[in-house]
Residue, then its C-alpha position, 0 to 999 in steps of 0.5 A: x524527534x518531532x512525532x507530530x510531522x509524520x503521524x500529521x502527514x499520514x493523517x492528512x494523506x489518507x483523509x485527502x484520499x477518502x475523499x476522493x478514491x472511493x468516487x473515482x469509478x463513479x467519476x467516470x461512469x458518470x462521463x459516460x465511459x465504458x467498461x473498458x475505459x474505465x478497467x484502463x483507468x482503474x488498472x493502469x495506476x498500479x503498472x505506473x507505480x511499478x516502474x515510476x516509483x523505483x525511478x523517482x525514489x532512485x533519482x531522490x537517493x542519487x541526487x539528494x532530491x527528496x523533498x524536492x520529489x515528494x513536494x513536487x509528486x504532491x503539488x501536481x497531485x493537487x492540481x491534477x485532481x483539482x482540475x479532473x471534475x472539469x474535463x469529459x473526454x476520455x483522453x484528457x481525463x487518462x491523461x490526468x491520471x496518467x500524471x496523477x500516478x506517476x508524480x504522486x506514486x514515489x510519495x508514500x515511500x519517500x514518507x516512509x524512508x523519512x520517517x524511519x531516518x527520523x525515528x532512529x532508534x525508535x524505528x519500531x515506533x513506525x506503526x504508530x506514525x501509520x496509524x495517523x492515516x487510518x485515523x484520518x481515513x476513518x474521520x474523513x470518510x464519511x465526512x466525505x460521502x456526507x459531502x458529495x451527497x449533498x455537494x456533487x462528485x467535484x467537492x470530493x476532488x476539491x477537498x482532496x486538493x485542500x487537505x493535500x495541498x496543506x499536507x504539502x508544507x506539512x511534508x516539507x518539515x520531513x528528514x531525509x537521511x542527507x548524512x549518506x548521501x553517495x554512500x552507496x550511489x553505485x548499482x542502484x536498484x541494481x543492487x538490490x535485483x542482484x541481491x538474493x535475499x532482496x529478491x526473496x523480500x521483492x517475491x514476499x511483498x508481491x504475494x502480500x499485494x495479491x493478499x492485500x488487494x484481492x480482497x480490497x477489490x473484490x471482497x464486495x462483489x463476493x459479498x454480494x454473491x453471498x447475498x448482502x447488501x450494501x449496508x453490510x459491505x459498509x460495515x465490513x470495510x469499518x470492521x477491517x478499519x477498526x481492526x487495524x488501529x490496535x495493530x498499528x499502535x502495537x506494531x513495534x511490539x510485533x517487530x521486537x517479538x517476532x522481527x521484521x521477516x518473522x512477521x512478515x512471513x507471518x503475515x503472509x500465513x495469515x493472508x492465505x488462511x484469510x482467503x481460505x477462511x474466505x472461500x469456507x464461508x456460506x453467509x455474508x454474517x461469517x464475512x464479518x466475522x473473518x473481517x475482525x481477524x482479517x483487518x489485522x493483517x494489512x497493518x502487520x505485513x506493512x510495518x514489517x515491509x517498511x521496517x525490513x526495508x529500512x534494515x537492509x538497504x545499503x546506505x544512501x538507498x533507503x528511499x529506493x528500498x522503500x519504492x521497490x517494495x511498494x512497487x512489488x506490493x502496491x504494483x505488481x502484486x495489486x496488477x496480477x491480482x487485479x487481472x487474475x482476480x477478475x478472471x477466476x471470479x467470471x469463471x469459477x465465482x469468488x468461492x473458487x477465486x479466495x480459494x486459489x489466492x489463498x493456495x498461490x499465496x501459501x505454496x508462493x511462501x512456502x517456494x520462497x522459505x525452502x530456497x531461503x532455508x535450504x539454499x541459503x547464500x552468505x548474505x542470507x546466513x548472515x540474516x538469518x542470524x540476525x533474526x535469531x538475535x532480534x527474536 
């Protein structure tokens, strides 16, 4: 298999992405919107992503239109942002991202799906494919910033447009399982919402998003109740970039160690103790040092969801596996931490709110590994045994 495609894919996605993301929410106070425009700007994308992402990658899966929906979710993406520096008024511009989202959100799924039928016994390789976007990340970011220093907001958008319209044809070379197709058509995402041990994956990839996006929201305003600068909270973000290339590289090595629930579960350990770790320290110095530790655990949780998902879907719905644990991690899980994230840290600070999130997340864990241990369903001995062997 030609490893090139999907590690180019990646590399050229979140490169496309660090070019335009990180200047959103300047974007807009720069129009001059409010503080409740922009909150719905910036919270409607991951409730888009709940309910567009199962739809798209269900309608792929049933009519065998794969590339078809991740060509077409990247060409609006294309237009969409190419065009966003040109309009002011608010209802134009939430528009805009209205179709952003919901084109472009089954896309990283349906890469994943691809990409996993692609590896085939190699499947355990995935995390090296998704170390392509962290390298992309990486290099584009400041490239990127350098850029709009210089240039303005729009030459951010337009670069994003460029690297993704590229990265449209890069897409088009993807394999996506078209050998089961129909193979199990019936129930759809249904089958998986009916499915005890899925739902027990579902609630696991929901605490992961409230691990994962707590801190990626709100990790610098805490920093900067700890008295750091921006310089600091710069070099926190690279700690956590740079810790998760080894992780990524190694992944397959995790997965064959521990299988794909076992790191999993782990990694949602880790997430807890990070919070925990997080509302422990006094100095933003002590942040970055549980950044080396904490950028690990993003890439661990992802290659195991991916590849848990990938070894459970029922044939000829491996791309609506995919979009339903992106849509509890990077919807659900992103939307109630965002809200509640926001909450505690107006009326109890980011001490008080790490140290909620991190005992929600290890009670959330340890209620779902009870029921699974102690009220296992046949499907969930059966899995249980087939972990026992992966290990």
């Amino acid at each position: 298999m030609k490893k090139i495609w999907p590690f180019s894919f990646y590399f050229l996605y979140f490169a496309a992405f660090s070019s335009a993301l990180p200047f959103f929410v300047l974007f807009y106070q720069g129009l001059g919107f409010n503080g409740a425009q922009i909150g719905l700007l910036t919270g409607i994308p991951p409730l888009i992503t709940l309910v567009a992402s199962p739809f798209w990658t269900g309608l792929a899966d049933a009519r065998q239109w794969h590339k078809l929906v991740m060509g077409l979710g990247i060409l609006v993406a294309v237009l969409v942002v190419f065009l966003l520096p040109s309009f002011t008024g608010f209802a134009v511009v939430f528009i805009l991202i209205i179709l952003f989202n919901t084109f472009l959100t089954p896309v990283p799924a349906l890469a994943d799906s691809a990409i996993m039928t692609m590896l085939g016994e190699e499947r355990a390789m995935y995390g090296r494919i998704r170390l392509g976007g962290t390298i992309g990340w990486g290099l584009f970011a400041p490239i990127a910033g350098a850029l709009v220093e210089n240039y303005g907001l729009k030459i951010g958008f337009w670069t994003f447009s460029a690297i993704m319209l590229v990265n449209f044809f890069v897409s088009q070379k993807f394999v996506h399982g078209s050998q089961e197709a129909g193979a199990a058509k019936s129930g759809g995402i249904r089958v998986f919402l009916t499915n005890r041990r899925w739902l027990s994956f579902l609630f696991i990839a929901f605490l992961g998003g409230v691990g994962a996006f707590s801190a990626a929201s709100y990790l610098f305003p805490y920093m900067a109740e700890l008295g750091a600068n921006e310089s600091t909270m710069g070099l926190a973000l690279t700690i956590s970039t740079l810790t998760e290339v080894p992780i990524f590289f190694m992944g397959h090595r995790l997965v064959k160690k521990f299988g794909s629930y076992g790191l999993l579960t782990l990694s949602l350990v880790m997430f807890g103790a990070r919070s925990l770790l997080y509302a422990a320290v006094s100095t933003p110095a002590m942040v970055l040092i549980v950044q080396v530790f904490g950028g690990m655990i993003f890439p661990a949780m992802w290659t195991a969801g991916v590849s848990y998902a990938d070894e459970n879907a029922p044939a000829g719905l491996k791309s609506s596996a995919q979009g339903l644990f992106g849509a509890m991690s990077f919807g659900v899980g992103a939307a109630f931490s965002g809200f509640i994230s926001g909450l505690l840290l107006e009326s109890i600070g980011g001490r008080g709110m790490f140290l909620v999130l991190g005992i929600v997340i290890l009670v959330g864990l340890a209620i779902a590994e009870g029921i699974r241990r102690f009220f296992p369903d046949k499907s969930d001995l059966s899995q249980t045994a087939g972990l026992t062997s992966d290990k």
